[in-house]
Steps between C-alpha positions, in 0.01 A plus 500: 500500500745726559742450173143592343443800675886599444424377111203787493714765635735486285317510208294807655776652522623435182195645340513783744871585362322553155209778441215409429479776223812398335487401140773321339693627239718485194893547363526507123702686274755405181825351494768574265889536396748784508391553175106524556461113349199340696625173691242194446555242735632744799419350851355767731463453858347727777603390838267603763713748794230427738460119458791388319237339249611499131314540199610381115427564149646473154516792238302485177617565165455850560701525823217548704429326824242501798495440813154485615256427884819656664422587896595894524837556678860573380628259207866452385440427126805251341526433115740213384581331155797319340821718340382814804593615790185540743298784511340592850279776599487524894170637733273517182186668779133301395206653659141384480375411199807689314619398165889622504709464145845441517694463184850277542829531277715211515834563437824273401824538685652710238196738551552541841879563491383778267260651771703488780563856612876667604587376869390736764610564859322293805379834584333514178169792512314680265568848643676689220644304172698258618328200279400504169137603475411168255655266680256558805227379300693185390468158576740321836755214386455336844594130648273334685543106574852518285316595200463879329143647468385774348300723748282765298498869631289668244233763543308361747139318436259694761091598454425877403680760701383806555556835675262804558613820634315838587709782531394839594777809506603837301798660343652841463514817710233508685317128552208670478351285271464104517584253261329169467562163337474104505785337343468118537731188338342180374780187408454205442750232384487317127613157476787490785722720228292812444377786703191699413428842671309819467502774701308850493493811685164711459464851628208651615559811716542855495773548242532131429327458120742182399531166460746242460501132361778286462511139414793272419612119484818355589598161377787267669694362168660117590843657427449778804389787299210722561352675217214765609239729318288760666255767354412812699227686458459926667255702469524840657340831481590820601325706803139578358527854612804582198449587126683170430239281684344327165845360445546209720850334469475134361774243450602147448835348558592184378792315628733197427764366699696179557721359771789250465788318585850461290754275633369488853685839623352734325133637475349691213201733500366633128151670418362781342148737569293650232335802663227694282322777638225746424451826665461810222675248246663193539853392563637145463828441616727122539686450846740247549672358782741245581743416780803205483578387869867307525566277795911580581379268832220380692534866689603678250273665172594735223224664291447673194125677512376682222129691554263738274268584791526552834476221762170408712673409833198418690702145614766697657353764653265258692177603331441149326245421804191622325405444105788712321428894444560476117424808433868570626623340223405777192429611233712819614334775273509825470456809336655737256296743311201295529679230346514135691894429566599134628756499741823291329763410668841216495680428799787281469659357840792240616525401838666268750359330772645317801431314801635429806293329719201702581650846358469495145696815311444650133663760303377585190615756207134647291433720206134676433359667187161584567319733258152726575598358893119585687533685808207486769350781566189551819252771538138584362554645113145684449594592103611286224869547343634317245816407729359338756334140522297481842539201648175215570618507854364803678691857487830330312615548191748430214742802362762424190860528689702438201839263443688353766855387404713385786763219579477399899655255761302323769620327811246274674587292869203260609528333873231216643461507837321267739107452493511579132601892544675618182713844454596659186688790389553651181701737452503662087671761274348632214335768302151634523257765328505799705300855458732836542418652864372844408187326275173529613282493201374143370496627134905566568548184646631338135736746395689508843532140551819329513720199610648514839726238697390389827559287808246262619491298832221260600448264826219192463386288829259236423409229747202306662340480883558160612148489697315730293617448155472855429760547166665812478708745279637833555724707302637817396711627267707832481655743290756740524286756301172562311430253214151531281644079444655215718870446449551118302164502426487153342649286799283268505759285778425441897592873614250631250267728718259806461627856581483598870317356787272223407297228675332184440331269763290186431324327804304159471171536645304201702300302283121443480299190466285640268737597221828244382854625453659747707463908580734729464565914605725685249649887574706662226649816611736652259719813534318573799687807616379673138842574432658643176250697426571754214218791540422654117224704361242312252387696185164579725709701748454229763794333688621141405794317580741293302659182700694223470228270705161607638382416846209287498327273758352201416282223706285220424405130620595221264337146447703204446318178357 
């Protein structure tokens, strides 16, 4: 009597372990070569993480296989056939009733020697550049039982993710006007090697008349390279109270670029942006980029960058948290006699980077050309001019600065500390477009501009609460003199920062049962001190200023999913 009663038990609690709302679920996906061939005959076996059970099937013709009635849990998914190494995919997540597709590449031993990236440190990280960018995504030559395997790393298989953010702020002099927006991000991966996304940003405020859409697709090639294509899409129109307010800015960019590996120690970045826009005519204009990365030593990186446009450095600053600002990234248009001008520009940069333990060092030699450079301008214009493009953000606008042409020299020292608390300083030389002292009239402003060399020193702290998880940034950045632009104004490395005193916080916020995913506060606080301030008179007879950055204050809540 009582084995029986022990007997029960133990299946009740057995069936207890398992919900009764779970439904089972499936792994299927495609199996092929190095060369995209489909493999017929692969064996594919998910082995259960939570009860060691296995499960096996065959490929077809095509390459496909199914694995089918699978109990939701965590899955390592094994492919195996004669003249190939192994392929493994570990923790392959299956939740209730989920159908997950993961596509396989076998590879020979030949292939994988091919793969395998330069040697790195113990201490390897992903802080800086110290590994090649493809290799990351490449599969792990690994030994397990005294045999290699192939453990796939690719973009990772995962349902729809999504993020939702409401911000509420202003720019300019006075913050006396709000701005409003929802930006959000929707991903979702394509077939293990592809990455979908599209991401928005829709104004609706005071001042705020624009919209951004940008989608793109990134694709993880067998041989480690990563081709992407994006198309973004802006719409903006001028403040409704101006002459110009029938002609709303509109433009598409359309970009192409590729990532890859050459001999395992050195990483090459090509691609190219078609920007058209129409404001009072159109202007088309090509943009290429590039940059060659050469690995001297697992701590040591020398780069060649080449740029058209200047660099979105969201990542660095700290401000990836929320869905990205992309209206930060251009069209930079201006003015000139009523005619739409298209800011141009080629910067051309070699630098050398070094670490030693957790101080990492780079010195770098840069030269800019930029052509119809737009300054930023703040302050309510209450009469149209045919030199001035108002801004969609409220009280900003966009003035025609003329041609930069400077050579420069940067110095950058990065140190991590404990609790993940990171400081960098950047110290830079260089020219920038300044305005002659005794000018006070906006229609003067062109004819007394000129280049200037200055001195620029900036301090970054980022770091994390342990028990609170509040991220952090703060910044600032100095200059021995007044500058209408930033000195190297296309560093696009780890000391990159805004001008003057700038802050970004992001605090996770308790859940609710009610809504999945996770909550998050976001404040953006940039030159908060209003500094560099340049006062002028507008063609109206009111005061505007001319700066380098505008203070602005920004907050919102963002939804994770």
């Amino acid at each position: 009597m009582g084995r029986k009663v022990g007997s029960l038990l133990l299946v009740l609690a057995v069936a207890l372990s398992v919900p009764a709302f779970a439904k089972q679920g499936s792994i299927s996906g495609r199996v092929k070569n190095a060369a995209g061939v489909p493999q017929m005959g692969a064996m594919v076996e998910a082995v259960s993480l939570n009860t060691s059970k296995s499960y096996t099937v065959f490929t077809d013709s095509l390459g496909n296989y199914a694995l089918s009635e699978l109990i939701p849990g965590t899955y390592d998914v094994r492919v195996t056939a004669a003249s190939f190494l192994p392929t493994l995919r570990e923790a392959v997540g299956l939740k209730s009733g989920a159908s997950v597709v993961i596509n396989l590449t076998l590879s020979t031993l030949s292939d994988a020697i091919r793969m395998l990236p330069a040697k790195q440190s113990a201490k390897e990280d992903d802080d800086w550049k110290w590994t090649l960018r493809s290799a990351a995504n490449r599969p792990i030559l690994r030994v397990q039982n005294g045999k290699p395997v192939m453990v796939a790393n690719g973009i990772e298989d995962r349902p729809l993710k999504a993020t939702v953010a409401f911000i509420a702020g202003s720019d300019g002099d006075t913050m006396g006007s709000s701005e409003l927006s929802t930006r959000f991000t929707v991903e979702h991966s394509l077939f293990q090697t592809g990455l979908l996304s599209f991401k928005g940003d829709v104004g609706y405020g005071p001042g705020s008349n624009g919209s951004v859409f940008r989608t793109s697709y990134t694709h993880q090639m067998s041989d480690g390279s990563r081709p992407e294509v994006s198309l973004t899409v802006r719409r903006f129109a001028p403040s409704p109270t101006l002459a110009l307010h029938d002609a709303a800015l509109e433009a598409l960019t359309l970009s192409m670029a590729d990532t890859m590996s050459v001999a395992n120690f050195m990483d090459v970045r090509v691609g190219t942006e078609f920007q058209s826009v129409q404001f009072l005519g159109r202007v088309n204009a090509f943009k290429p980029f590039g940059s060659v990365d050469v690995h001297l030593s697992p701590n040591t990186v020398l780069e060649y960058q080449y740029a058209t446009s200047t660099p979105n450095m969201r990542r660095w600053k700290g401000f990836d948290s929320a869905p990205a600002d992309l209206t930060e990234s251009g069209p930079r248009v201006t003015l000139t006699d009523a005619q739409s001008m298209l800011e141009r520009g080629r910067h051309q940069e070699i630098s050398l980077s070094k670490r030693m333990g957790k101080t990492s060092l780079q010195a770098a030699y840069y030269q800019d050309r930029v052509h119809n450079a737009a300054l930023s301008g703040v302050g309510d214009l209450e009469s149209a001019t045919d030199d001035i493009l108002p801004d969609v953000y409220s009280g900003t606008f966009a003035y025609n600065g003329g041609n930069l042409d400077t050579n420069g020299l940067r110095f950058v020292v990065q140190r991590q500390f404990k609790n993940g608390l990171t400081a960098t300083v950047n110290y830079a030389f260089g020219g920038v477009l300044e305005l002659d002292p005794d000018v006070n009239q906006m229609s003067e402003v062109r004819s007394h501009m000129h280049n200037e060399c200055r001195h620029s020193l900036s301090a970054k702290v980022a770091g994390t609460l342990p028990r609170s998880k509040t991220e952090w940034l703060t910044s600032y950045k100095w200059t021995n003199g007044s500058s209408l632009t930033p000195v190297d104004w296309y560093n696009s490395g780890p000391g990159q920062t805004d001008a003057y005193l700038n802050v970004f916080i992001r605090q996770p916020l308790p859940g609710t049962g009610f809504m999945p995913g996770k909550m998050e506060a976001l404040v953006d606080l940039r030159n908060l001190l209003a500094q560099g301030y340049r006062p002028m008179v507008g063609p109206d007879g009111q005061t505007v200023y001319l700066v380098q950055a505008a203070r602005s204050i920004r907050g919102g809540v963002a939804f994770v999913f």
